[in-house]
C-alpha positions as CSV (number, residue, x, y, z in Angstrom):
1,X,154.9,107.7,-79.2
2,X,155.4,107.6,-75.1
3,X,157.2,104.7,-74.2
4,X,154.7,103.6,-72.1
5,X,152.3,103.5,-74.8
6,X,154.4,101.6,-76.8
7,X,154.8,98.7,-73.8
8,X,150.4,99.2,-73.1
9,X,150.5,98.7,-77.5
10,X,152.5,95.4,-77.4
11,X,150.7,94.0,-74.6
12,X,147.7,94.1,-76.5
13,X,148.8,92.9,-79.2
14,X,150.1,89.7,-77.9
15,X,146.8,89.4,-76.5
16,X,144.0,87.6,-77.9
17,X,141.5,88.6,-79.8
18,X,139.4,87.6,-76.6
19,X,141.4,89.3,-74.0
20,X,142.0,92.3,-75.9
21,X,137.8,92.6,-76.0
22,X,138.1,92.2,-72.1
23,X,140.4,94.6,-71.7
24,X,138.4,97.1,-74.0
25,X,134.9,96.7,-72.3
26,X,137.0,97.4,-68.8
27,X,138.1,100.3,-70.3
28,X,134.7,101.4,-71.0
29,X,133.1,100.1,-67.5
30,X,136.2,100.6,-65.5
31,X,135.3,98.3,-62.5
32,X,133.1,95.4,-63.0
33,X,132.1,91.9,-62.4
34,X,132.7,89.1,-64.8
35,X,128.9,88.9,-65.9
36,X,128.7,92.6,-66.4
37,X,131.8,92.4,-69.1
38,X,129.8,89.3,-70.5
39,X,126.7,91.7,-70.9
40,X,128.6,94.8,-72.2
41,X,130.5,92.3,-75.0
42,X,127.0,90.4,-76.3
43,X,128.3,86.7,-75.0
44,X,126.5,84.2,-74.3
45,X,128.1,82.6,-71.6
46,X,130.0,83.0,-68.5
47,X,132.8,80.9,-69.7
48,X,133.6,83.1,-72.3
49,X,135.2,85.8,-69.7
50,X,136.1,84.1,-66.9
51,X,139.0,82.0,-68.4
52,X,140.1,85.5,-70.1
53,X,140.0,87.6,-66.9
54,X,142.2,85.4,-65.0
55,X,144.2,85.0,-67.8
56,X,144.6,88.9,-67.7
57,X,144.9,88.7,-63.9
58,X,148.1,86.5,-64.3
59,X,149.5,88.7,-66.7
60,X,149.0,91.8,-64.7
61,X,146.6,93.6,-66.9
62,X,143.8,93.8,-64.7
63,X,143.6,93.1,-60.9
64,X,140.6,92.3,-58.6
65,X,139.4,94.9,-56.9
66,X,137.0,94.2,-54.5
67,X,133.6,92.4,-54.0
68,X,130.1,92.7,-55.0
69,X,126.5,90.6,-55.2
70,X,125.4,89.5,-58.5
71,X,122.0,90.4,-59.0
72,X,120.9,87.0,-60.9
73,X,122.9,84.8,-58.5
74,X,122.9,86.4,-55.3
75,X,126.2,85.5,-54.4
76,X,129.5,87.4,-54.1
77,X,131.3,87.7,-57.3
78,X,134.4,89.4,-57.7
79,X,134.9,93.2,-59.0
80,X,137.7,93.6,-61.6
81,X,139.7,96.6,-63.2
82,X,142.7,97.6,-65.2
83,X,146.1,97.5,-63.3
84,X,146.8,100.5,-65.3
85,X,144.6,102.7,-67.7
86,X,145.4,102.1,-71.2
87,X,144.3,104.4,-74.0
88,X,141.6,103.8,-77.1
89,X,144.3,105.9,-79.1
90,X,146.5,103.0,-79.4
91,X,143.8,101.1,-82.0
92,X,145.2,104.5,-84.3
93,X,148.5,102.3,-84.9
């Protein structure tokens, strides 16, 4: 295994379960908003993302990544995306 998918492996796996979800549905959606990651994972609430993105954003995981307006709200919500593309192939180990 590359050694950079060995660092990408055990920062998910110190994640939790949460996060690693967040990180998953990015990888599938790339760039997004917080409610669009709510949507893509079935949540029922806002609160279940937003305390998980910055959480990721503080551990340099993902990174905002711009600006958009929320089509329920109307009002400028942040984009988000991976710092760094990690792979699906690491759920393999």
């Amino acid at each position: 295994m590359h050694s950079n998918s060995m660092k990408a492996y055990v920062e998910l796996e110190n994640l939790s379960s949460r996060c690693r979800k967040v990180v998953m549905a990015l990888e599938d959606l790339g760039v997004a908003t917080d409610r669009k990651i709510k949507d893509h994972l079935k949540l029922p609430d806002m609160n279940n993302v937003r305390p998980r993105v910055t959480e990721l954003i503080k551990l340099g995981i993902v990174i905002e990544d711009g600006e958009d307006i929320c089509q329920e709200t109307n009002r400028s919500v942040r984009l988000i995306r991976l710092a760094k593309p990690m792979t699906r192939q690491l759920e393999m180990f």
